[in-house]
C-alpha positions in Angstrom: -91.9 231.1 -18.0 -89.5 228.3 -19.9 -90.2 224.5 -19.6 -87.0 222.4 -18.9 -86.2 219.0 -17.7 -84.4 218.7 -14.5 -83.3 215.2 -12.8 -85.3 213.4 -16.0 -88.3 215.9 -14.6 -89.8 218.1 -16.1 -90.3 221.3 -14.8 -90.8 225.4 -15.0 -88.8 228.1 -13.7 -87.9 231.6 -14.4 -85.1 232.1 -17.0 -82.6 234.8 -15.8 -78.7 236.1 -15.8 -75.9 234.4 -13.1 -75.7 237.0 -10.6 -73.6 236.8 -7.4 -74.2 239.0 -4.1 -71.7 241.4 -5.7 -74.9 242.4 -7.8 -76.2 244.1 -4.4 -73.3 246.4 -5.1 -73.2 246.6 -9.2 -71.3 244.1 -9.7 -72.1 241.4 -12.6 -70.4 238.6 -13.3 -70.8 235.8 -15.9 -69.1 232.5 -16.9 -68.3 231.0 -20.3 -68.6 226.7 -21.2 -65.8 224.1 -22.2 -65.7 221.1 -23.9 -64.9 218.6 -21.3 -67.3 218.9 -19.2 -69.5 215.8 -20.1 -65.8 214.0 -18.9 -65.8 216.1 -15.8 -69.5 214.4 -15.1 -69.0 211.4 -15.6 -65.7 211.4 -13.2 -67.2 213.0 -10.7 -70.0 210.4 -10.8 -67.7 207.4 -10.2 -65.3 209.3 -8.0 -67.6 211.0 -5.6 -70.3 208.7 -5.2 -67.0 205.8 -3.7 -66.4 208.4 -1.0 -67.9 206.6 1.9 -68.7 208.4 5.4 -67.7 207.3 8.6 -69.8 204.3 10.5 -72.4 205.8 12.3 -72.0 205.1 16.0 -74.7 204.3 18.0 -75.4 207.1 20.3 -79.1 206.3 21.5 -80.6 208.8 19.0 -81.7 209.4 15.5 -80.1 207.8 13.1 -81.0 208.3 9.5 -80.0 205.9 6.7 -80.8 208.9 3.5 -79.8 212.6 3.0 -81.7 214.6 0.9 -80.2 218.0 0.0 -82.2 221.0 -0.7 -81.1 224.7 -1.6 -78.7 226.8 -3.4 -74.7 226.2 -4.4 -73.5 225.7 -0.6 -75.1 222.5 -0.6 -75.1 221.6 -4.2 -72.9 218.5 -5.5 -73.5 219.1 -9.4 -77.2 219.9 -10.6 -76.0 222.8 -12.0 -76.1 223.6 -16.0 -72.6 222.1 -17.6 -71.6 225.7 -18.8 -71.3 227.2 -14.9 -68.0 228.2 -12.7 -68.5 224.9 -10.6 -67.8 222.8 -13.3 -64.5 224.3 -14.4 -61.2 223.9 -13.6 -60.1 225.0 -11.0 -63.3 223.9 -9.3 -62.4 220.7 -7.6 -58.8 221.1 -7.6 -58.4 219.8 -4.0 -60.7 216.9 -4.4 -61.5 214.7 -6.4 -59.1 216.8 -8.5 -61.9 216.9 -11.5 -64.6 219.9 -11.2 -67.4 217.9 -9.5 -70.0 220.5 -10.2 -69.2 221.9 -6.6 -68.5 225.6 -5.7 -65.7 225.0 -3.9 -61.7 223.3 -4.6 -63.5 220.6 -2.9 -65.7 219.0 -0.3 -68.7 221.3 0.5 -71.5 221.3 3.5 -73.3 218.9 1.9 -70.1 216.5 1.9 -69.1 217.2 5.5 -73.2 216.3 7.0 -72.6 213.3 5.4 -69.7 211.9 6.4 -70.4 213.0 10.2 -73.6 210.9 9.9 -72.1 207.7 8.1 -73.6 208.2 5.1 -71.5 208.8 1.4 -73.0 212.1 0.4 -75.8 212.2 -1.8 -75.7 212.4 -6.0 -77.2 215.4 -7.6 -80.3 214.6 -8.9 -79.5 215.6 -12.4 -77.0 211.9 -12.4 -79.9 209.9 -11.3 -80.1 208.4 -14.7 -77.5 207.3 -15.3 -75.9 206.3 -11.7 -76.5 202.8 -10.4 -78.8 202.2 -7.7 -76.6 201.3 -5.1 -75.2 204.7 -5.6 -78.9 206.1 -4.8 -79.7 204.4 -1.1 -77.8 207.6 0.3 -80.5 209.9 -0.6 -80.7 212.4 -3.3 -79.0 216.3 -3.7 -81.4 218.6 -5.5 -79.4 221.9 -4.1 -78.9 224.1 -7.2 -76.7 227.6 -7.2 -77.8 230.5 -7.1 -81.3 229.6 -6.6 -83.6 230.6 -3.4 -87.4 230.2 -1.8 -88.3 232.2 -4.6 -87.2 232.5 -8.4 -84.3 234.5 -8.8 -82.2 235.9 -11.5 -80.9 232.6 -11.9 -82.2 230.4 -14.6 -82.5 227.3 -11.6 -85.4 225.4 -9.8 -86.5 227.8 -6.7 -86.4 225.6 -3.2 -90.8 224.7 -3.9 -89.9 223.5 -7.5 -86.9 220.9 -5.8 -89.9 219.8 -3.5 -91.7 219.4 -6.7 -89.0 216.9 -8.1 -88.7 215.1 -4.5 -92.7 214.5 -4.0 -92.5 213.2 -7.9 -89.7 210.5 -7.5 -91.8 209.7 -4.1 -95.0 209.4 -6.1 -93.3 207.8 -8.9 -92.6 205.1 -6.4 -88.7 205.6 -7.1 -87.3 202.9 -4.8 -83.7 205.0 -3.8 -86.7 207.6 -2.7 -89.6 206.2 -1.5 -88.4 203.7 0.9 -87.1 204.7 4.7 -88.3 207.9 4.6 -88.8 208.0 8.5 -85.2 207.1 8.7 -84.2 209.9 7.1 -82.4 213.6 7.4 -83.3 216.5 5.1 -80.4 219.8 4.7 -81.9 222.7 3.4 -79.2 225.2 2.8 -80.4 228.9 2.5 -77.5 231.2 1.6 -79.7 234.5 1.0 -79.7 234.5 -2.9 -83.4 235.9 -2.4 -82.3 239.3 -1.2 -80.1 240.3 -4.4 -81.9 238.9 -6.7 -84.9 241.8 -5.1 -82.1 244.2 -5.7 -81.5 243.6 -9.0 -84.9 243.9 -9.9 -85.2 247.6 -8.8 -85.5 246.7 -5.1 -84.3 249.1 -2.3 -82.4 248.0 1.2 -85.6 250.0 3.1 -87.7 246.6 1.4 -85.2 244.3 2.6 -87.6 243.1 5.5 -90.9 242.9 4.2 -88.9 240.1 1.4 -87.7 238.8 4.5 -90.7 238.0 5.8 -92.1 236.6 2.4 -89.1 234.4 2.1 -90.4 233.1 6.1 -93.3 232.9 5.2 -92.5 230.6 2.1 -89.6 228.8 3.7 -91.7 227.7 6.8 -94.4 225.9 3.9 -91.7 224.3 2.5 -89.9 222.7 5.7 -93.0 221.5 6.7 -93.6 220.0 3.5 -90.4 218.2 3.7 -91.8 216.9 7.1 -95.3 215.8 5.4 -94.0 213.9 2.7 -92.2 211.9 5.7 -88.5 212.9 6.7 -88.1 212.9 10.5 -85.4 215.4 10.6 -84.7 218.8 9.0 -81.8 221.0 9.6 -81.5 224.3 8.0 -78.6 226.8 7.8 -78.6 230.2 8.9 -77.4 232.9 6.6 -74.3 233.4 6.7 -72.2 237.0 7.4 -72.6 238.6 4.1 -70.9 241.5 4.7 -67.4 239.1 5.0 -68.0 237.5 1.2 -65.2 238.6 -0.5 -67.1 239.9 -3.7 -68.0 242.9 -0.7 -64.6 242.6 1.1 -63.2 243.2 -2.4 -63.8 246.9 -1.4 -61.6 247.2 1.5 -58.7 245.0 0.1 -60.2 242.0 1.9 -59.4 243.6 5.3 -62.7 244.3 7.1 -66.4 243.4 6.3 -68.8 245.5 4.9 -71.6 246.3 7.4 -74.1 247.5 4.8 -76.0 244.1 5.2 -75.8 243.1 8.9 -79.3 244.2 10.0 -80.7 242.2 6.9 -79.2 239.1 8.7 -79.5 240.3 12.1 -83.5 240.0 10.7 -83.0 236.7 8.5 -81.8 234.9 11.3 -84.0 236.0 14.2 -86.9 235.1 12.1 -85.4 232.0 11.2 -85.1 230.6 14.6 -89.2 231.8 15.1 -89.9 229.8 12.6 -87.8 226.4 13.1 -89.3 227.2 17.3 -93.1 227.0 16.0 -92.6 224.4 13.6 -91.0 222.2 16.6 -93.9 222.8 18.4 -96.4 221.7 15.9 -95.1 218.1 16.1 -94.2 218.2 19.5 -90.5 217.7 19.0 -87.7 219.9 19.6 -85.3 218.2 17.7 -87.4 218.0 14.3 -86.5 221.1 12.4 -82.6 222.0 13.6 -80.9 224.8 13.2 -77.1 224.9 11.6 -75.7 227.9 12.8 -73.2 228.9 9.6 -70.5 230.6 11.2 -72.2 231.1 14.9 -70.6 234.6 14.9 -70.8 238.4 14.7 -71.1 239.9 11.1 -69.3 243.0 12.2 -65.9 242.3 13.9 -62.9 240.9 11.7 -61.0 239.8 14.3 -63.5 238.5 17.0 -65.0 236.2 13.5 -61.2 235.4 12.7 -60.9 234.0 16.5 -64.3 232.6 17.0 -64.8 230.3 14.6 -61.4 229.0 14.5 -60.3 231.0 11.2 -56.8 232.9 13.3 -53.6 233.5 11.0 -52.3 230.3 12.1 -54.9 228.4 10.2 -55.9 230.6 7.4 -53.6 233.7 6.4 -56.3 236.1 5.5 -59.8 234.8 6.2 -61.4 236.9 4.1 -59.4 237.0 0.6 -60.4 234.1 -1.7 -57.9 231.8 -3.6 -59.0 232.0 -6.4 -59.6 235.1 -8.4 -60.1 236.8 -11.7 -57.0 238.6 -12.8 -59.1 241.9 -13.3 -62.7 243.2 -13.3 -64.9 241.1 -16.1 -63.2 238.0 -15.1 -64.0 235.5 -12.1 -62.5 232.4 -10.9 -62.2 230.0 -13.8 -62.7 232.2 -16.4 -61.1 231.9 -19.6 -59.9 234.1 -22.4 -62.2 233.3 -25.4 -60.0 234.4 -28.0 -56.9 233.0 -26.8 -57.9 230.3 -23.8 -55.7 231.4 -21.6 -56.7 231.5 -18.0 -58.0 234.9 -16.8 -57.5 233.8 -13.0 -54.8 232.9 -9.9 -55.5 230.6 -7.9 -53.3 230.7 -4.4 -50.3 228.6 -4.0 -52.2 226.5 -0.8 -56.5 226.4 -0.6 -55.7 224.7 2.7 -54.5 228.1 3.7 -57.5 230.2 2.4 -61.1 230.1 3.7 -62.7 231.6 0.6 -62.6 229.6 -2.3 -63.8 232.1 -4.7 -66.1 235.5 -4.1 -68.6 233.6 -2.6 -67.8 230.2 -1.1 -65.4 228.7 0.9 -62.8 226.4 0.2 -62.7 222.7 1.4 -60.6 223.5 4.7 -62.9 226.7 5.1 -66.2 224.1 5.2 -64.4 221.8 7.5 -63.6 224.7 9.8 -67.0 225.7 10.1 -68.4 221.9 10.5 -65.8 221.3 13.7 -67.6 224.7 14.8 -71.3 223.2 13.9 -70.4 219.3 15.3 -71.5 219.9 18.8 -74.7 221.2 18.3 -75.7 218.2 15.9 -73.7 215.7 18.4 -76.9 216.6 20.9 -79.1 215.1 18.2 -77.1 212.5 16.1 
């Protein structure tokens, strides 16, 4: 165990390796550093925190006035360590044109919750210090990549330690924290980082589900935590089709999905709702812990995804290749040659055009796809 400071914080996690799901299949990838990313900070910090959400509309029911954001790198909005992917170029390309810290050329889920509720999407924790306050009364993003319930091989806070930091800046009597806490909305974004990180660490597919069921188990302590410490209103993400990632579409050309992993989220799911169902009927409220159905469709079928969520040929050209990419094996999306500093990546002509951003995550227009999916499900709520 390692001691390290995290939003000002101090805290101890697991040290590890950066690992994607592409591990599950012996695949390892790593990332170098550059020198401007203290700039890149600092831009992101004045550019993203002026994006302002829509106005809320008054639609009779809840409507929260703070986001706080907790989970792995689909959520996160720059807690990340400097030296990562997120905050290189290309990251960010789209918008705000700086890497942001985001895993994406863009806007992520995080981004997209927060505009649909009215609110300007929550800093990372890690720029608390040095943000002003009135950039704080939004709420607070402690979403870290790569991270899960549990440690994993990356060297991040797991989802307990985050509810660590939160209670903290509660009990610290942090004002951007502590105050209208019933009026507020927690996203707790679990993208399966977990069940590679068991791989990795000698773990077999056949004990897949009993992890499962420890991550549940844990998960179900920590959203009703979240509740405890006083948000009204917790919605958590499902996990997403693994099997279409492209780091194992890669396989196939990026023409079908892999359907090694579809029971393990056939499982992670059904579980999921069991859980977000009791917890719902401890405080007597179906609407308190909410579930975001990440791409509400099959993990099997290409097409039937494709047309389902909205992701056809005439929107993106081939749903499951990412834009950007590392020219050959060794090398990921923003990678750089470290003798030379040349670029060891492409990055497509149009990301509007491509739902993958990268192995992993999707692009801007590939989040915004999936939110129009998502919108009418929260609309009974929000």
């Amino acid at each position: 165990m390692q001691p390290a400071l995290f939003c000002g914080l101090s805290i101890t996690y697991l040290g590890g390796t950066s690992y994607t799901w592409s591990l599950a299949m012996g695949i390892l990838k790593a990332s170098s550093s550059s020198g401007l990313h203290f700039i890149f900070l600092l831009l992101s910090l004045i550019i993203i925190s002026g994006v302002q959400g829509r106005t809320a509309k008054d639609k009779g029911g809840f409507r929260p006035q703070k986001l706080f954001v907790f989970g792995d790198s689909y959520a996160s909005a720059g807690n990340d360590d400097i030296p990562v992917r997120s905050w290189k170029v290309p990251y960010g390309i789209t918008f705000p044109v700086v890497p942001t810290g985001r895993y994406s050329d863009g806007r992520v889920l995080t981004d997209f919750l927060a505009k649909y509720l009215g609110l300007k999407s929550p800093l990372a924790c890690r720029l608390r210090s040095i943000a002003r306050s009135r950039w704080l009364k939004y709420g607070m993003n402690f979403a870290t990549g790569g991270t899960g319930v549990f440690d994993t091989v990356f060297p991040g806070p797991n989802m307990t330690t985050q509810i660590d930091l939160f209670q903290q800046l509660i009990e610290m009597k942090a004002a951007s924290i502590s105050s209208g806490l019933n009026s507020s909305i927690a996203l707790v974004a679990l993208s399966g980082n977990d069940y590679p990180s068991y791989l990795a660490r000698n773990g077999s597919i056949s004990g897949l589900p009993i992890i499962i069921s420890r991550v549940m188990n844990q998960l179900a302590a920590n959203l009703r935590r979240i509740y405890d410490l006083g948000v009204r209103k917790v919605v958590v993400s499902s996990l997403q089709p693994l099997g279409c990632l492209p780091s194992l579409t890669v396989s196939s050309g990026f023409q079908k999905c892999n359907s090694t992993f579809d029971p393990l989220v056939a499982l992670h799911n059904s579980m999921l709702k069991r859980v977000l169902d009791k917890l719902n009927n401890e405080t007597k409220d179906a609407s308190t812990f909410l579930l975001l159905d990440v791409l509400q469709i099959p993990p099997s079928k290409h097409q039937r995804q494709a047309n389902s969520a909205g992701l056809s040929s005439s929107k993106f050209e081939n749903p499951l290749k990412p834009c950007c990419l590392g020219l050959s094996d060794g090398f990921i999306c923003g990678s750089v040659d470290a003798a030379t500093s040349n670029k060891m990546y492409t990055v497509c002509p149009n990301p509007k055009k491509a739902f993958f951003w990268d192995m992993e995550h999707p692009t801007q227009e590939g989040w915004r796809a999936v939110f129009d999916i998502l919108k009418p499900s929260l609309q009974q709520v929000f």
